[in-house]
PLY file of the C-alpha trace (Angstrom):
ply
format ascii 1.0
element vertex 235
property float x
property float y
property float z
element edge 234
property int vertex1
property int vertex2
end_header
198.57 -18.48 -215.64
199.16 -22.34 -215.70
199.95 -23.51 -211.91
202.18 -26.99 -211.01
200.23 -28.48 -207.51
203.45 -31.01 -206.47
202.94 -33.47 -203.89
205.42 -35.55 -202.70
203.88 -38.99 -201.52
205.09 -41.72 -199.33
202.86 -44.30 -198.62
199.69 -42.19 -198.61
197.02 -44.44 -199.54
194.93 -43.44 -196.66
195.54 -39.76 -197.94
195.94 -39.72 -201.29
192.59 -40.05 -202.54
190.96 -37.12 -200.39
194.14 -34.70 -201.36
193.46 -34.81 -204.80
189.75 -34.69 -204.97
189.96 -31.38 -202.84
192.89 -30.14 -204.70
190.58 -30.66 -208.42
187.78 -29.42 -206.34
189.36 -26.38 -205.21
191.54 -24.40 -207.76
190.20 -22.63 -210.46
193.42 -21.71 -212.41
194.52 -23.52 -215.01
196.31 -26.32 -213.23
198.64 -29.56 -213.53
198.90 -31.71 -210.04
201.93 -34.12 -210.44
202.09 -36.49 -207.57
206.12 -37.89 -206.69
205.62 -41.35 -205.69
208.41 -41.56 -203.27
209.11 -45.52 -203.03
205.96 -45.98 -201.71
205.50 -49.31 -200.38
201.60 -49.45 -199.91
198.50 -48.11 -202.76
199.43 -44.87 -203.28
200.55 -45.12 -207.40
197.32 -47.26 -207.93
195.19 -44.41 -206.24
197.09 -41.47 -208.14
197.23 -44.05 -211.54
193.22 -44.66 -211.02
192.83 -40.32 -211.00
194.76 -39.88 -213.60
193.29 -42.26 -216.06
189.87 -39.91 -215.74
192.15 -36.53 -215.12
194.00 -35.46 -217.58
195.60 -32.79 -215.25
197.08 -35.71 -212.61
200.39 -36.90 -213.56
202.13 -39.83 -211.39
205.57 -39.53 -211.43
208.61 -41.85 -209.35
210.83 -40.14 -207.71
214.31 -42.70 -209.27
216.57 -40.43 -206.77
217.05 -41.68 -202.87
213.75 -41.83 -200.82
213.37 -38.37 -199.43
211.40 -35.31 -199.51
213.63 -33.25 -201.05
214.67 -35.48 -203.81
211.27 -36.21 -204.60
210.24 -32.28 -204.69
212.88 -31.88 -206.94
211.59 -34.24 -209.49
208.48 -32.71 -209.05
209.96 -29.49 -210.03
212.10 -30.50 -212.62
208.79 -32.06 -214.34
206.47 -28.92 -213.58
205.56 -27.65 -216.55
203.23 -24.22 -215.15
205.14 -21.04 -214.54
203.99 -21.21 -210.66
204.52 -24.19 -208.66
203.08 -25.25 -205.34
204.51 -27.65 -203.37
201.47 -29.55 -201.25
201.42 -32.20 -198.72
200.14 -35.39 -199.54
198.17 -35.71 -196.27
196.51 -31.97 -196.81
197.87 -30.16 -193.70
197.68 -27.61 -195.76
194.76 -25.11 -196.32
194.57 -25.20 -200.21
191.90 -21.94 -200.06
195.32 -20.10 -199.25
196.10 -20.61 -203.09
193.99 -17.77 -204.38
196.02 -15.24 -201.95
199.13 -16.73 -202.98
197.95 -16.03 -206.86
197.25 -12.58 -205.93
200.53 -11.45 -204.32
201.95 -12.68 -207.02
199.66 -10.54 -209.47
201.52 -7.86 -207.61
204.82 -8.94 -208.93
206.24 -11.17 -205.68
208.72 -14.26 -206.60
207.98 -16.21 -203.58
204.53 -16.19 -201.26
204.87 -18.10 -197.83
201.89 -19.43 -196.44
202.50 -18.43 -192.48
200.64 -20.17 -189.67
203.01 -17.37 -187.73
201.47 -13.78 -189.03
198.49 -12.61 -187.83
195.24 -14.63 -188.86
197.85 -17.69 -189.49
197.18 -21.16 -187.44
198.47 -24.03 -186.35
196.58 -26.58 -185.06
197.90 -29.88 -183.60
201.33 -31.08 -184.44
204.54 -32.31 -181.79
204.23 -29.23 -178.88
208.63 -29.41 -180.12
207.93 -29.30 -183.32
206.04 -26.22 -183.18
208.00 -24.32 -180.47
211.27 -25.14 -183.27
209.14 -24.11 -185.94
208.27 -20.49 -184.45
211.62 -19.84 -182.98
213.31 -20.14 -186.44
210.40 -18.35 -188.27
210.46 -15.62 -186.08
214.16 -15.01 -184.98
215.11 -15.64 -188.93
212.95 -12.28 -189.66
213.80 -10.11 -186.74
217.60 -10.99 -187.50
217.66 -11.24 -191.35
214.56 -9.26 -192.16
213.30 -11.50 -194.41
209.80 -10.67 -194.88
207.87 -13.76 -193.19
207.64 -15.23 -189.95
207.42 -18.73 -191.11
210.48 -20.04 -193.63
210.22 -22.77 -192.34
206.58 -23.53 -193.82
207.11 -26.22 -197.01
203.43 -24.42 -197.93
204.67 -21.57 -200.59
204.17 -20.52 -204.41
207.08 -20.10 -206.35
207.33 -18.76 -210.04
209.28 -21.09 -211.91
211.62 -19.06 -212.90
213.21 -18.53 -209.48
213.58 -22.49 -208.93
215.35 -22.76 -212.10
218.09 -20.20 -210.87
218.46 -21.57 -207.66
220.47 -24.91 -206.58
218.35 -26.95 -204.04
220.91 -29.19 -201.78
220.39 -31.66 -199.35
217.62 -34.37 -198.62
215.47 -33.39 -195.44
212.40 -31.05 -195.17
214.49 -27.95 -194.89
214.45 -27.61 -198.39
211.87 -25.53 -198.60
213.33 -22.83 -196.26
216.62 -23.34 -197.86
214.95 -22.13 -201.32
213.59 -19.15 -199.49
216.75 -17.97 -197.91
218.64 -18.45 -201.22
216.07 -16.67 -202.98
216.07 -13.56 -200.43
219.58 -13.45 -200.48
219.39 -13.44 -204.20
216.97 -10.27 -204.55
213.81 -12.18 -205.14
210.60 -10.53 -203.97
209.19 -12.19 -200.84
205.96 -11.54 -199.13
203.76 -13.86 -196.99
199.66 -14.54 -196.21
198.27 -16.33 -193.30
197.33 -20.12 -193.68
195.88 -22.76 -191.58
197.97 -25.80 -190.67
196.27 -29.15 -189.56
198.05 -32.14 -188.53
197.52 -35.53 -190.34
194.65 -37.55 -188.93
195.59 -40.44 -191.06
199.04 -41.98 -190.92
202.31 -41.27 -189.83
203.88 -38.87 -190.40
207.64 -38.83 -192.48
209.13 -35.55 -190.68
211.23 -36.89 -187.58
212.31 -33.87 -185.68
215.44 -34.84 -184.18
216.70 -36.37 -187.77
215.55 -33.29 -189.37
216.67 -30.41 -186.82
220.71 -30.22 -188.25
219.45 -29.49 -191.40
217.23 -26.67 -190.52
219.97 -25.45 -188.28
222.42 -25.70 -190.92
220.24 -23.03 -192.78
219.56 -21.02 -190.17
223.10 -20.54 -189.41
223.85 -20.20 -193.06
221.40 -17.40 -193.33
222.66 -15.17 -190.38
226.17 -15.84 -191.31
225.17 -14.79 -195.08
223.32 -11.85 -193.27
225.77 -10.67 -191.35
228.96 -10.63 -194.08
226.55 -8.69 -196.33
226.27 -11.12 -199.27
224.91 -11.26 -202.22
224.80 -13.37 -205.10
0 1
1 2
2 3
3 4
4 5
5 6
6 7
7 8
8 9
9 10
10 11
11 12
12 13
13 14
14 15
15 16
16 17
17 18
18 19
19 20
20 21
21 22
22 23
23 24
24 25
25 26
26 27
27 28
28 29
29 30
30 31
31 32
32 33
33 34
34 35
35 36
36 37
37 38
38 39
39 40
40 41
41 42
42 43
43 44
44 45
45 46
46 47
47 48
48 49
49 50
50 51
51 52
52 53
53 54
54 55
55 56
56 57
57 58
58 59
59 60
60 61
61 62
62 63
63 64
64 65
65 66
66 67
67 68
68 69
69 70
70 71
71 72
72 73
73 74
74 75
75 76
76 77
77 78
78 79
79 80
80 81
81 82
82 83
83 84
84 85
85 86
86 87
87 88
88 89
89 90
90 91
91 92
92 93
93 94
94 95
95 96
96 97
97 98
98 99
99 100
100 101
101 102
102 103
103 104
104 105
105 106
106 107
107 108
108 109
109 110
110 111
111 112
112 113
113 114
114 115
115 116
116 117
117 118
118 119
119 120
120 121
121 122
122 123
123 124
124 125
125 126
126 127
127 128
128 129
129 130
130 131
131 132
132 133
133 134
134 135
135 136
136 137
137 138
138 139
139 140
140 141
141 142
142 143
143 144
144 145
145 146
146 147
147 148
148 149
149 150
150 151
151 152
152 153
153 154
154 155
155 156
156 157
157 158
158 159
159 160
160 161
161 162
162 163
163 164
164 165
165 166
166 167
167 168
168 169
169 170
170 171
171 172
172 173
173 174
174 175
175 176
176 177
177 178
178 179
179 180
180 181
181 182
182 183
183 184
184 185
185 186
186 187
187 188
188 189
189 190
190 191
191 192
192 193
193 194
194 195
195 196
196 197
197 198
198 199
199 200
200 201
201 202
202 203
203 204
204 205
205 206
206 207
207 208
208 209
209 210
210 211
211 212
212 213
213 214
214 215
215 216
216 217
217 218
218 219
219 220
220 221
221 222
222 223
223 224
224 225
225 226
226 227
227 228
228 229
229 230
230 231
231 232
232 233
233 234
C-alpha cells in the first residue's frame, strides 16, 4: 500500500528541512512526500528541490491556484498518486509515529482515520489558549450532536484513502478544509474512526492559521453539519 505524505509549505525554510528528514526517516510504507510550495517567498523550493534531487520519493510541486491552504492541499491531492494520502504540516506539529495506527485502522476497512489530540491518550501541547478552547468545543460538541465518531474534526492530521477525496468536492480556501472533508465524508457513509496523536506547536516561525480570519469558516461547517444532521441527509 503506496501512501501520498502532502505538505503544504509557506515560507518554511526554517522547517522544511527537519520535516522531511523525519518524515523519510520515519515511514516504512511505500511512500511519495509531495511538498505544495505555496508562493513561498523565502528558501523553501531550494530546500525541497535540494531533497529531491537525492530522493526520488520528494516531489516539489507550486501550488498556481490563490495562496492558501486549501488550494494548495488540493493540488497536493490532485497530484497524489498512493491510494492513502496524508496531509502533514510543514512545521511538524504533527506526531508522524501516529502514521502506523492510522495504517492499521485502515487495515480494518475505515475510509477516514483522525489523528485526535481530544480522545484519551491524545495531546496538545502549546498553541493560542483560544485556539485550543475553539478547537475542543467544535471537536467535542460536533460528536455529541452529530455522532460522528471523533472528538477532533477539526484536526488537519488524518489519512484518507484516495478514493474518498476523489468523490468528494473540497470548497473554500481556509484551514477548515480538512473538517469540511470529514463531515462530507460522514454524511456520505464513509467509515470514520479516530487514534490519539500528539500536537506540538511550531518553535520556528510563524505560524499561517489566524484565528479570527479562520473562525467563519469553521463555523460555517459546523453549522452546516448540525443543520445536515438534523434534516436527516444523505447524499
Amino acid at each position: 500500500m503506496a501512501i501520498s505524505i502532502v505538505i503544504p509549505a509557506h515560507n518554511e525554510e526554517g522547517n522544511i528541512r527537519t520535516t522531511l528528514s523525519k518524515v523519510i526517516g520515519t515511514i516504512s510504507s511505500p511512500y511519495e512526500v509531495i511538498v505544495v510550495d505555496d508562493h513561498s517567498e523565502d528558501g523553501t523550493a531550494e530546500i525541497v528541490k535540494e531533497f529531491a534531487e537525492r530522493n526520488d520519493s520528494v516531489k516539489l510541486i507550486h501550488n498556481h491556484r490563490p495562496k492558501g491552504f486549501s488550494n494548495a492541499l488540493t493540488t497536493g491531492l490532485e497530484n497524489a498518486s498512493g491510494e492513502v494520502v496524508v496531509p502533514v504540516m510543514a512545521d511538524l506539529c504533527d506526531d508522524l509515529n501516529t502514521i502506523e495506527a492510522m495504517i492499521n485502522k485502515l487495515q480494518e476497512g475505515y475510509d477516514i482515520i483522525c489523528g485526535s489530540r481530544y480522545m484519551p491518550e491524545g495531546r496538545k501541547i502549546g498553541g493560542p489558549i483560544l485556539q485550543s478552547f475553539f478547537s475542543r468545543f467544535v471537536g467535542l460538541t460536533l460528536h455529541w450532536i452529530t455522532g460522528i465518531p471523533t472528538y477532533d474534526v477539526p484536526n488537519a492530521f488524518k489519512m484518507y484513502r484516495k478514493e474518498v477525496l476523489n468523490n468528494l468536492k473540497i470548497e473554500g480556501p481556509g484551514f477548515s478544509v480538512s473538517m469540511q472533508i470529514t463531515l462530507k465524508a460522514f454524511f456520505k457513509g464513509y467509515k470514520i474512526t479516530e487514534v490519539p496523536t500528539t500536537w506540538k506547536s511550531r518553535m520556528v516561525g510563524e505560524s499561517s492559521f489566524k484565528i479570527f480570519r479562520q473562525t467563519k469558516d469553521y463555523f460555517y461547517w459546523y453549522f452546516w453539519a448540525i443543520w445536515e444532521y438534523l434534516i436527516g441527509k444523505r447524499y
